[in-house]
C-alpha positions as CSV (number, residue, x, y, z in Angstrom):
1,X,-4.3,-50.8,19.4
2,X,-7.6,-49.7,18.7
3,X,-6.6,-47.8,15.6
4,X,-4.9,-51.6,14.5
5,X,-8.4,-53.8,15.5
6,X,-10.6,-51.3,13.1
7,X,-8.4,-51.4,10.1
8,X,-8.3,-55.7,10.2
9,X,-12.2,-55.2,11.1
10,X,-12.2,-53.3,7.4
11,X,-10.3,-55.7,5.8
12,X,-11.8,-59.0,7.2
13,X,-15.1,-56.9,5.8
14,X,-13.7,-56.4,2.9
15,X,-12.0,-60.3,2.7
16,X,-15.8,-61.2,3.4
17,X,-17.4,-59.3,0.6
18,X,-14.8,-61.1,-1.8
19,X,-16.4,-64.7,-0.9
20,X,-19.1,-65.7,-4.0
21,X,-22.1,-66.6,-2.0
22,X,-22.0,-64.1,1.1
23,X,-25.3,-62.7,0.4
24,X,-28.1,-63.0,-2.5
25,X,-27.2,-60.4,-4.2
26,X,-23.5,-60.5,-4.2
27,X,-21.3,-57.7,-5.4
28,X,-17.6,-57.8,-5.8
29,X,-15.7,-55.6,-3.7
30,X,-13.6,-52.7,-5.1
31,X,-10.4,-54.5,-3.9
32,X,-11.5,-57.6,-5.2
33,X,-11.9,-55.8,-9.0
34,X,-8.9,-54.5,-8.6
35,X,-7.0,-57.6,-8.0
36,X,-8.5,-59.5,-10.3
37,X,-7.7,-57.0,-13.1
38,X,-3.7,-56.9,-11.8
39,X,-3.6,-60.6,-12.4
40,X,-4.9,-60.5,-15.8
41,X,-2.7,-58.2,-16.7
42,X,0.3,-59.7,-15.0
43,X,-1.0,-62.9,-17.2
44,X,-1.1,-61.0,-20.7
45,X,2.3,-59.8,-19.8
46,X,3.9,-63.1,-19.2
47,X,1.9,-64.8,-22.3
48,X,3.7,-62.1,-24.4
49,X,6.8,-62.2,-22.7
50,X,7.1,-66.6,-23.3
51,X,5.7,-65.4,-27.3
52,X,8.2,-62.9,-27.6
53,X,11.1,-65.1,-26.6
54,X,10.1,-67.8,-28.4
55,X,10.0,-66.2,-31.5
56,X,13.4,-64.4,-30.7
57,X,14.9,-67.9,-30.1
58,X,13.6,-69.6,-33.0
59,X,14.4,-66.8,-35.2
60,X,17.7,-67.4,-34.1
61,X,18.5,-71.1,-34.4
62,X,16.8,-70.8,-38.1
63,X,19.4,-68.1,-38.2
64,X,21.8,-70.5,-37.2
65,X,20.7,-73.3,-38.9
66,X,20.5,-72.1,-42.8
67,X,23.5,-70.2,-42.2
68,X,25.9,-73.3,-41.6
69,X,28.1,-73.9,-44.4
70,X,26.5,-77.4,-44.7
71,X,22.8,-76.4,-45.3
72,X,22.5,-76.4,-48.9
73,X,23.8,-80.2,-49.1
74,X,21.8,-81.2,-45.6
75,X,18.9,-79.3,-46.8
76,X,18.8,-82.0,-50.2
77,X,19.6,-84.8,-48.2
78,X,17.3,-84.4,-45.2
79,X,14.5,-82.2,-46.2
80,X,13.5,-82.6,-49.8
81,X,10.0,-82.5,-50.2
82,X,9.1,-84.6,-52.8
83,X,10.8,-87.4,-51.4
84,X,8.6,-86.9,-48.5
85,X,5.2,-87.1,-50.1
86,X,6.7,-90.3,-51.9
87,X,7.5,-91.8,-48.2
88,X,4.3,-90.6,-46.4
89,X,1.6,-93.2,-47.3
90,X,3.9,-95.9,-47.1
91,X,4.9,-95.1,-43.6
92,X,1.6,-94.5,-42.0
93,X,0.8,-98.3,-44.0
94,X,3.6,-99.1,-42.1
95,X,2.5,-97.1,-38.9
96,X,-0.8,-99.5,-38.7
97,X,1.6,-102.4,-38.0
98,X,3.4,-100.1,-34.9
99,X,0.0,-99.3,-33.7
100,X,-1.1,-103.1,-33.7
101,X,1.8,-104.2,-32.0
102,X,1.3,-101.2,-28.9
103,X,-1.9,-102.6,-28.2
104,X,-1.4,-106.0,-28.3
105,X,2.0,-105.7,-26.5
106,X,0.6,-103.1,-24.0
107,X,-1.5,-105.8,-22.7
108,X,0.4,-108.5,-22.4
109,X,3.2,-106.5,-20.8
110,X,0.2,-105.3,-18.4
111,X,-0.9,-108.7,-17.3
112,X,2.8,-110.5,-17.4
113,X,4.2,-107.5,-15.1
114,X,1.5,-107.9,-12.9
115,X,1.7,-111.8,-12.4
116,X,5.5,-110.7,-12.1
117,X,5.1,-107.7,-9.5
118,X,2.3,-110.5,-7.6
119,X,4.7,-113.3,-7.2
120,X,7.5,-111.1,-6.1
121,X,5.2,-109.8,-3.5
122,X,3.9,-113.0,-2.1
123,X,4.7,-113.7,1.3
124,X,6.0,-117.3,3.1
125,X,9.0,-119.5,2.9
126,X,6.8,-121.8,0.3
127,X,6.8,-118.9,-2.4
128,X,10.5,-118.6,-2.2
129,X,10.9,-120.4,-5.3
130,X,8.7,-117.7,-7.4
131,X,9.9,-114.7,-5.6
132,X,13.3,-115.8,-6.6
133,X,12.2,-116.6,-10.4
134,X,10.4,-113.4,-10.7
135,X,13.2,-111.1,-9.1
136,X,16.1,-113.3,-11.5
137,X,13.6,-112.5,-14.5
138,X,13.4,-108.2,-13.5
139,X,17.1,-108.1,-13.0
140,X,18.5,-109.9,-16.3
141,X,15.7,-108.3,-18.4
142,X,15.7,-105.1,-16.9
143,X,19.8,-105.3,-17.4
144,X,19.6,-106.9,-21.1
145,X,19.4,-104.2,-24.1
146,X,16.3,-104.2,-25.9
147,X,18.0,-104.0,-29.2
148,X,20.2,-107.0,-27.8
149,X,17.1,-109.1,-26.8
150,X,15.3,-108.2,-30.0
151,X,18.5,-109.6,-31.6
152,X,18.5,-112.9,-30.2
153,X,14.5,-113.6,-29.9
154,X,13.7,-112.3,-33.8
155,X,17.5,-113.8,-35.3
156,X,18.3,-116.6,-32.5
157,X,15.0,-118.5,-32.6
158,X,14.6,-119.0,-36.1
159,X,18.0,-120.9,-36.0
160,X,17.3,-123.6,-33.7
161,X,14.2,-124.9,-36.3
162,X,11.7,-126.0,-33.6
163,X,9.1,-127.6,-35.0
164,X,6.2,-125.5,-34.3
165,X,7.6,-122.4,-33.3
166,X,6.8,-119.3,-35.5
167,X,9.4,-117.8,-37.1
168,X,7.1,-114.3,-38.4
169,X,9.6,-111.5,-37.2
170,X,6.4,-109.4,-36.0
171,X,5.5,-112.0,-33.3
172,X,9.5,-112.6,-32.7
173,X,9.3,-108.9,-32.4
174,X,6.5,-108.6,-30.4
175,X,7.3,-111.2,-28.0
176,X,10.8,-109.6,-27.2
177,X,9.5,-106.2,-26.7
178,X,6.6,-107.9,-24.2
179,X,9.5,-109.5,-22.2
180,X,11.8,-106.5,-21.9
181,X,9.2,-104.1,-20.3
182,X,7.5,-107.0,-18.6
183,X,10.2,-106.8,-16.2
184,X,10.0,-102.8,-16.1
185,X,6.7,-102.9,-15.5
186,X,7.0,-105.6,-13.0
187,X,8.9,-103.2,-11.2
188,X,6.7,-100.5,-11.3
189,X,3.3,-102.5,-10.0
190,X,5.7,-103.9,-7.5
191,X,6.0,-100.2,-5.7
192,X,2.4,-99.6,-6.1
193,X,2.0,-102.8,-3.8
194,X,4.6,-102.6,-1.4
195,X,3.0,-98.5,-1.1
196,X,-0.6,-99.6,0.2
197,X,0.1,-99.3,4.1
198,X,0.2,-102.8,5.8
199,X,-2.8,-102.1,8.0
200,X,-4.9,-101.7,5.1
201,X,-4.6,-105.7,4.4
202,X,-4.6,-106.1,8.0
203,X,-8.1,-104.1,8.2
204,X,-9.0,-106.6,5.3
205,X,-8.0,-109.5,6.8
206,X,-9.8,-108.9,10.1
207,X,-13.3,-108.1,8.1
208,X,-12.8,-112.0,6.9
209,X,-10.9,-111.8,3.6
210,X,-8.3,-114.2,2.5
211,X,-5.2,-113.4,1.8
212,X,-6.2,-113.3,-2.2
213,X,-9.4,-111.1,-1.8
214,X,-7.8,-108.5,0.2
215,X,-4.7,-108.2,-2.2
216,X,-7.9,-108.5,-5.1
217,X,-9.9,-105.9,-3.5
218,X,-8.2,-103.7,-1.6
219,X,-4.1,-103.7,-2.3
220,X,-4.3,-104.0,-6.2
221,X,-6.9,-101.3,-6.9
222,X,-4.9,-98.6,-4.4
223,X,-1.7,-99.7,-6.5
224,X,-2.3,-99.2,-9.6
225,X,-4.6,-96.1,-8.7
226,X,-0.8,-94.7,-7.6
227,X,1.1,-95.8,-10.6
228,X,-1.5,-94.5,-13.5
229,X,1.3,-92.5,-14.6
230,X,4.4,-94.1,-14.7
231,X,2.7,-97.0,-16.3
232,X,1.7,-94.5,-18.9
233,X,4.9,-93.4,-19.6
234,X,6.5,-96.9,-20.2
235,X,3.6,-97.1,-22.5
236,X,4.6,-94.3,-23.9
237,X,8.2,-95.9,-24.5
238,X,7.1,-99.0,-25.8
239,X,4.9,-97.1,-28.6
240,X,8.2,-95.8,-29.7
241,X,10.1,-99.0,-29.3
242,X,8.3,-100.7,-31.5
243,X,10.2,-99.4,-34.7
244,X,13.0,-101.9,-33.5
245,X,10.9,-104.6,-35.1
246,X,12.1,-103.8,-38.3
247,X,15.6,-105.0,-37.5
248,X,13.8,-108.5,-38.1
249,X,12.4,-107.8,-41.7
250,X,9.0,-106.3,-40.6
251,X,8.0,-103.8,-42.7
252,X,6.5,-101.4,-39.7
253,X,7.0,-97.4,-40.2
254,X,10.6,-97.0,-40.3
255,X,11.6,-100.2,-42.4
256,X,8.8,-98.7,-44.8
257,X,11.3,-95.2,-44.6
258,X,14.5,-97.7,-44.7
259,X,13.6,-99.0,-48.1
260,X,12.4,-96.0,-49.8
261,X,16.3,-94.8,-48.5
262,X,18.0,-97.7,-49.6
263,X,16.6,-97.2,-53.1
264,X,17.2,-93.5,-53.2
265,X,20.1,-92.8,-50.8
266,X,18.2,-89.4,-49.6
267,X,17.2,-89.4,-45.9
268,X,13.8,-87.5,-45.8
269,X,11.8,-90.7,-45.2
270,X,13.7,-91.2,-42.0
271,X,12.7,-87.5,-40.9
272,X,9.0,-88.6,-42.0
273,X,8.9,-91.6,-40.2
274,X,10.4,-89.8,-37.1
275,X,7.8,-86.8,-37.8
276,X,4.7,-89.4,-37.5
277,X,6.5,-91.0,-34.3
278,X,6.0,-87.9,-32.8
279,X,2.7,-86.8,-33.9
280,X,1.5,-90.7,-32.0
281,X,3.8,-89.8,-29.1
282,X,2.9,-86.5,-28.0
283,X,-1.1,-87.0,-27.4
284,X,-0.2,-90.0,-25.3
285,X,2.4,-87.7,-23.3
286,X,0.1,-84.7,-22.6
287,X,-2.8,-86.9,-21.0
288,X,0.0,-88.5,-19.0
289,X,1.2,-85.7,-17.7
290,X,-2.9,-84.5,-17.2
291,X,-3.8,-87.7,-15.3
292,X,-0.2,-86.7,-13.2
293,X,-1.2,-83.4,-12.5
294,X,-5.1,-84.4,-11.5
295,X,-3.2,-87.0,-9.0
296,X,-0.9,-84.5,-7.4
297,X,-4.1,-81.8,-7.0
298,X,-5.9,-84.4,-4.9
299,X,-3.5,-84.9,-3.2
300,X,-2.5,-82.2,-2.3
301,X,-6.2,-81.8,-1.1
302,X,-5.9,-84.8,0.6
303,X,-8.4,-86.7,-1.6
304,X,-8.0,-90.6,-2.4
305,X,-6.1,-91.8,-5.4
């Protein structure tokens, strides 16, 4: 026993010397070195480890891929390069249109899903009528195809000639992709809410706020705190969605890539338009899954989010 309490003495010594900020003049300990220098090294081997197999498997799908008997013919069709400098300026003239219509969209479908997601939360026998509205408008939206609802907003309106009514297929466009993830969003704010702990509105309440300053000031901020990143990633759908405008006669990215294909009957624009898709996409993607990771890290150290 005695033999055991001097040896954990040595090593709570030695734990000790590990700590930055044990003394002034702070030396690591040799077992500290030591460790530090075994994870490096474990880290270089698994950096080369995830470099090596990558290159193995992309070495072998290229392998895969020119080696099909179809690669000549899908090669010309898909991947020819001049057509692609041909389609590039046009679809990033058309990409300003895609852009425009994220940002405008994105905050209407912000402030419509959150009327939404407040009416279905309101409590009383009196709001029955807009709980009901607002839960009939998530289901059939929610249920409804986009493409269908695109159909019917950007072909269906222009048919009944209402006097006053626009009949520009970008604001057609627009205003069916704002009602579609309205009702997603809707959804999403709704959880945020119904997450914040009752006693928080009840600690509001008895501090003398109404029933609208404690759902302005202390429900609403918690909520959509919690639901930064799903929000993000419908964002991050409807950025995408947007090309669906051009079944209306917009001329947005991929209707840009459509005509140059119509006109030459070789597909490259397509992979262009899908290329610069991407290339918008994936910035939007990695800081939504930064601000998810920074969320799960506090709290996991029990910090407010």
């Amino acid at each position: 026993m005695t033999v055991a309490k001097e040896e954990s003495g040595r090593d709570s010594a030695d734990d000790t010397g590990d700590m930055p900020g044990g003394g002034d003049d702070y030396v690591p300990s040799q077992r500290r070195i030591e460790r530090e220098a075994f994870k490096r090294a474990r880290a270089r081997r698994a950096t080369a480890l995830a470099a090596l197999s990558t290159l193995v498997t992309g070495i072998v799908l290229y392998l895969i891929v020119v080696n099909a008997p179809g690669w000549p013919r899908t090669k010309e069709t898909f991947f020819d390069w001049q057509y692609a400098r041909e389609a590039f300026p046009k679809v990033l003239e058309g990409l300003w249109l895609n852009v425009r219509l994220l940002l405008i969209c994105g905050v209407a479908v912000l402030v419509l899903g959150m009327m939404i997601a407040i009416a279905r939360t309101l409590r009383g026998p009196v709001f029955f009528p807009l709980r009901f509205l607002a839960a009939a408008y998530t289901d059939f939206f929610r249920g409804l195809p986009l493409i269908i609802n695109l159909m019917i907003v950007v072909l269906g309106v222009p048919a009944l000639r209402l006097q006053g009514v626009t009949v520009d297929p970008v604001l057609l466009g627009g205003t069916a992709l704002t009602l579609t993830y309205s009702a997603y969003v809707a959804e999403v704010f709704r959880a945020g809410i119904e997450s914040v702990h009752p006693s928080q509105r009840a600690a509001a309440r008895s501090l003398g706020l109404s029933n609208r300053q404690a759902l302005r000031h202390v429900v609403l901020p918690q909520a959509v705190r919690r639901q930064v990143p799903p929000l993000l990633n419908d964002l991050v759908s409807l950025q995408k969605d947007t090309g669906l405008v051009s079944i209306g006669g917009a001329v947005d990215a991929v209707r840009a890539a459509d005509i140059i294909v119509g006109r030459s009957l070789n597909y490259t624009p397509y992979i262009v338009a899908g290329l610069v898709f991407v290339a918008l996409t994936i910035p939007m993607t990695r800081f939504t899954d930064w601000v998810t990771a920074r969320m799960d890290r506090r709290r996991a150290q029990g910090g407010s989010i």
